[in-house]
N, C-alpha and C positions, 0 to 999 in steps of 0.2 A: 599779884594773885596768879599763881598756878590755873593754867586749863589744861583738862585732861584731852591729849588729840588723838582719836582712834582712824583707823582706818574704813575707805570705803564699806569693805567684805564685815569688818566687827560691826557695824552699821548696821547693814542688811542682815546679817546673823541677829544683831538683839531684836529688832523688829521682828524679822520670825518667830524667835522663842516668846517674844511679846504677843503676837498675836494667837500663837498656836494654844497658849497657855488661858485665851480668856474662852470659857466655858462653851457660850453659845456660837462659838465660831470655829466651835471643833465638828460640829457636822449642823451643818445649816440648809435650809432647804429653800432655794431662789426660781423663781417664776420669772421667766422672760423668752423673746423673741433669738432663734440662733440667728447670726449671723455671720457671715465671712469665715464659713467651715473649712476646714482642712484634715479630709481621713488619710492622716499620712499612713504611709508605705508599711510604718512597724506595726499597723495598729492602734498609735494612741489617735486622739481626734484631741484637733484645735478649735477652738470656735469663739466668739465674741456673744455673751448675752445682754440683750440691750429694754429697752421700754422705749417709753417717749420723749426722755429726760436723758439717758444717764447709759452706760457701758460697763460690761464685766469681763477679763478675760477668763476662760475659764482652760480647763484640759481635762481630757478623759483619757487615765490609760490602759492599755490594751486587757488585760486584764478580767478589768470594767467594762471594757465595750465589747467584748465576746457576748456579754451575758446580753445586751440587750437587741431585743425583738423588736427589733425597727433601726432601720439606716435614717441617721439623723441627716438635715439638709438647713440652707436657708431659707429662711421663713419658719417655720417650727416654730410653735411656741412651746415651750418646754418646763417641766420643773426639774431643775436641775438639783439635787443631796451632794452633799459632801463639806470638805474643811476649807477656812481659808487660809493660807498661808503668802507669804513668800517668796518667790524666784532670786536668791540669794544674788546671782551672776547677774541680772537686769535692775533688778531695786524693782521688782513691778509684783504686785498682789494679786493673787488670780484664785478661781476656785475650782479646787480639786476634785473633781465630781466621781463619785463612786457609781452613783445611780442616776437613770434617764428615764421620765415617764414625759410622753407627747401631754400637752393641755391646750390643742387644739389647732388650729392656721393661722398662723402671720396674717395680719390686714395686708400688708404690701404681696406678699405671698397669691392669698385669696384675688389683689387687683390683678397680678401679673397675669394669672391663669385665666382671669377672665375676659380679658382684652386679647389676650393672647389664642384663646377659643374664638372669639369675634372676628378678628382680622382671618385668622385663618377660614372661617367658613367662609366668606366677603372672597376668596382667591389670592388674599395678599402675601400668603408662602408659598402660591404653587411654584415646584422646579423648573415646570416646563415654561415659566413668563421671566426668568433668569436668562440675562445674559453674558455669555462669556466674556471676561476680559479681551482689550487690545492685545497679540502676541508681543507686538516692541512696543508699547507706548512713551512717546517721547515728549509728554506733557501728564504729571500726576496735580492734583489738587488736596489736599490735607485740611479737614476742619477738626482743629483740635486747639487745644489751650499752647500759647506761643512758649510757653517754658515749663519747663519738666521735664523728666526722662524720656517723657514717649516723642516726644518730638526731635528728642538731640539724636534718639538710638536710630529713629528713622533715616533723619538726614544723614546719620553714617554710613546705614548701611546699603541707603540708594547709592552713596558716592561710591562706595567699595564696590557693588554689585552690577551695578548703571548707569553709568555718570553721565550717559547721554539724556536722561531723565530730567525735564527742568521739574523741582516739586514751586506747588505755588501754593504757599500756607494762607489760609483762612483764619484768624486767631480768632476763640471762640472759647467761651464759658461752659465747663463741661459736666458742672457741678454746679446743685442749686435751682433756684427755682426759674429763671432765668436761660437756661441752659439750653431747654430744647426749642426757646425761639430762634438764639445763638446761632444752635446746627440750623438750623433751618432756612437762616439767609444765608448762611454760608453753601448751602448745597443749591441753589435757587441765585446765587450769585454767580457760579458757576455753570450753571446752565443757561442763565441768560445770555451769556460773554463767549460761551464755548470756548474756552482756553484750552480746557484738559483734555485729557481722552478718557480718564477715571478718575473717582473720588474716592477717598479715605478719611471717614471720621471711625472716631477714636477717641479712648485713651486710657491711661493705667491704671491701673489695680485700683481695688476699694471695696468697702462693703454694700450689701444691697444699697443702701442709700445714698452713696457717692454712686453710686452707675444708675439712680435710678430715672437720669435724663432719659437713656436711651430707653426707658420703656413708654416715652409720651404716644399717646395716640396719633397725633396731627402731625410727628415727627415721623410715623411708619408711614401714613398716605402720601409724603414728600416723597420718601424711598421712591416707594411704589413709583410713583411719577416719573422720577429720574429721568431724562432723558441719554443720560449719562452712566453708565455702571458705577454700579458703588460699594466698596466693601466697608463691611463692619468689625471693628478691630476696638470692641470692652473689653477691660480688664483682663484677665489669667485666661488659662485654658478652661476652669470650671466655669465659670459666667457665663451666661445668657442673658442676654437681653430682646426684646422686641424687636430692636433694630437688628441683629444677628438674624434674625427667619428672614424677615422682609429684603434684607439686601442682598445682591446679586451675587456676592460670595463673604461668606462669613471667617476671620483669620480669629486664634485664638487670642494670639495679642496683636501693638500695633506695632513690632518687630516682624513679627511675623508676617502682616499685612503685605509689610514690604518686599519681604522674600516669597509673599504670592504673587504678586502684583508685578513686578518687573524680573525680566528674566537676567539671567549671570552672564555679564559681558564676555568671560575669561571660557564659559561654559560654550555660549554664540560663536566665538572665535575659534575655539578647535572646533565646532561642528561647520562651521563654512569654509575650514581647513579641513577639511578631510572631504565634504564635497568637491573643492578646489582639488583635492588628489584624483577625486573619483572621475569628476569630467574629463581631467586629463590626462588619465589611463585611457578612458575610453575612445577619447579623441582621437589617441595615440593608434590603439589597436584599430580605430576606423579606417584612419590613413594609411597605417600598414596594411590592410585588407584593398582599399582603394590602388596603393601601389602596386601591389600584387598583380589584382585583375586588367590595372593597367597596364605592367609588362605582358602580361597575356596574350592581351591584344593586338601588341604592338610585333608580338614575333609572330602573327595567327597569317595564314598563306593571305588569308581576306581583304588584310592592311597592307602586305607589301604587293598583291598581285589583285588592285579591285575589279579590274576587268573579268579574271576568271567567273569573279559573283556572279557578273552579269552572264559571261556566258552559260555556267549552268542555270539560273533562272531563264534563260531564254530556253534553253532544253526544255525544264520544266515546264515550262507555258506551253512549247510546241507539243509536249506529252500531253500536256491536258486539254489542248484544244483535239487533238487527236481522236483522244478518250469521250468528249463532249459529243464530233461529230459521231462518231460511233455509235454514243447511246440513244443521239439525236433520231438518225437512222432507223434503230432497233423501234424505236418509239412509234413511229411517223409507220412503218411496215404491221405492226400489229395493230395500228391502227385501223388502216386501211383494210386490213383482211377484215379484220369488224363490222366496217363499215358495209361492205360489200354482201358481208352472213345478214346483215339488216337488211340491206337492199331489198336481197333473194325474197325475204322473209317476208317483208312489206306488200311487193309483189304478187308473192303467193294468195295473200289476203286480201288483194284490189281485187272490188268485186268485177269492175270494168276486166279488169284482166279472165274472169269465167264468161263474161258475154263475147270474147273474141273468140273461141271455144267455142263458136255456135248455139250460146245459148242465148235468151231471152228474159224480160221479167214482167210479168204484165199489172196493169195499175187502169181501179177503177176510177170513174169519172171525178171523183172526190180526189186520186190520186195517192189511196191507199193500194200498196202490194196484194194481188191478188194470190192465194196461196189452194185457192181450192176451185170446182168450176162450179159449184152450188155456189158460189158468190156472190155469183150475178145472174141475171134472167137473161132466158132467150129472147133474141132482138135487141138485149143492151148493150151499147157502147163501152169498149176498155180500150185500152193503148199497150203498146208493147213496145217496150225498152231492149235495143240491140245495142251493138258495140258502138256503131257511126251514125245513132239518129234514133227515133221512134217511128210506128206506124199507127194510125188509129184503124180498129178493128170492131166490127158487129161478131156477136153469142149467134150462132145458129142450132138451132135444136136437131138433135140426129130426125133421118128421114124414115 
């Protein structure tokens, strides 16, 4: 019995013309959730439309997506128009989407933003509670799934980059419902033990729902906690997750992580080679400088002849004691003339100095200054005040 054997491509070709040709699947109109978007570079858009059950790939191209009034994203719920066909080169069916009307938020979408509002009001994405990585950290920690990509790409390229680096994996469930108790001992294992200096959970690519460990709640207030920095290294560049705000530095992937995280050994070594240049230029021209002032000195009269020093500072001293007495002198004479002008002047104003003068001061019995002769009465006693003594004195009334 003859079988007819075609080829892969004739395969995938009649299944196209198979399905292009049946009526209702030439422009169909599907309701679902976008996921795992991709607005590449020419325009057209990638994306996966999904439910609760089930997955569709789809493509929109460029075209098509000019026309539409709104930038699609994940979570989206959408109704997506168009045909299905085909991908001859893949064997894979996907729907060709002419037209894009939004039909509302993704549930996961709607969660993500709302936790995501929550923590951040609570302070769990401020910048300023971020701490910088170790500059050389010579102990990394890794909680990630112990095989796959992300873990082979890492361990290569610490060794290429840093070999001084020990990493010390944490193998962990990173998908699943399971997943973010997983991270959780794993980052709380290493904080209890202090091995590392930093932490790296991660891992690769996926759709909302494979990454959507890293949006647990109870897994950002571990972040938070950390006593240890920690970077967050989900999925591609476009992904976000929870853990990405909350962790002390976020890398787009977990390649990446590692070329944040540890610095380039080959990079280290020309920069402490060319320090190592710098000091010892410097050094050089110090000691040059040092030599210099030392022959200096050494041909200066001062050092072959130290006596002279002393004798001109002895000069100097005899000048300036000279100069001392001198002003000493000046000092002490206008003093004394001062002195002398106060003397005079003092003098002047001792009143004992006018009763030597032949004058007198007379003081009634009370021993007040008499200044008038209505003072006192005829017959009463005063005294009078001379330069060597008093006299006691009677008022006699004219005769």
């Amino acid at each position: 019995m003859d079988k007819k054997v075609i080829t892969v491509t004739q395969l995938n070709n009649f299944i196209k013309d198979y399905l292009e040709n049946i009526p209702i699947l030439r422009q169909v109109s599907v309701k679902g959730e976008i996921s795992n978007i991709t607005l590449h570079r020419t325009g057209h858009i990638y994306m996966t439309l999904k439910d609760e059950t089930s997955l569709l790939k789809a493509v929109m191209f460029r075209t098509d997506a000019e026309k539409l009034s709104f930038v699609p994203k994940n979570g989206d719920k959408v109704i997506a128009a168009g045909r299905v066909s085909v991908y001859p080169r893949d064997g894979v069916y996907q729907l060709y989407v002419n037209s894009l009307e939004q039909d509302g938020i993704g549930s996961l979408y709607v969660a993500f933003e709302k936790l995501k509002a929550k923590l951040a009001s609570e302070g769990l994405f401020d910048p300023a509670r971020k701490r910088r990585l170790p500059a050389l950290p010579l102990s990394a920690g890794i909680v990630t799934a112990p095989t796959g990509a992300a873990i082979r790409d890492m361990i290569n390229i610490a060794g290429r980059r840093f070999p001084g680096c020990e990493l010390v994996l944490y193998p962990s469930l990173v998908q699943g419902a399971g997943a973010p108790a997983n991270i959780i001992k794993g980052i709380n294992y290493f904080n209890e033990n202090k091995r590392v200096e930093l932490i790296i959970i991660g891992r690769g690519g996926g759709s909302a729902e494979d990454l959507w460990a890293f949006n647990d709640e109870e897994l950002a207030r571990v972040i938070y906690k950390s006593e240890i920095p920690i970077v967050s290294a989900v999925g591609h560049e476009t992904d976000f997750t929870i853990a990405d705000f909350v962790a002390d530095l976020r890398a787009p992937t977990p390649s990446a992580a590692i070329e944040m995280a540890l610095p380039d050994s080959t990079e280290l070594s020309r920069k402490f080679g060319n320090a190592g240049t710098r000091i010892s230029s410097l050094l050089i021209r110090r000691l040059e400088g040092e030599k210099k002032l030392l022959s200096l000195l050494a041909s200066s009269s001062f050092i072959k002849t130290p006596e002279k020093l002393y004798q001109d500072k002895t000069v100097d001293m005899l000048k300036l004691s000279q100069r001392l007495d001198s002003a000493a002198a000046g000092v002490i004479g206008e003093r004394k003339k001062e002195l002398l002008r106060l003397s005079s002047l003092a003098g002047s104003l001792n009143p004992l100095g006018v009763l030597k003068r032949g004058y007198s001061v007379a003081y009634d019995k009370n021993g007040a200054i008499l200044t008038s002769a209505g003072a006192i009465s005829d017959g009463e006693e005063f005294r009078l005040r001379l330069s060597d003594g008093c006299i006691d004195a009677l008022k006699i009334g004219e005769a």
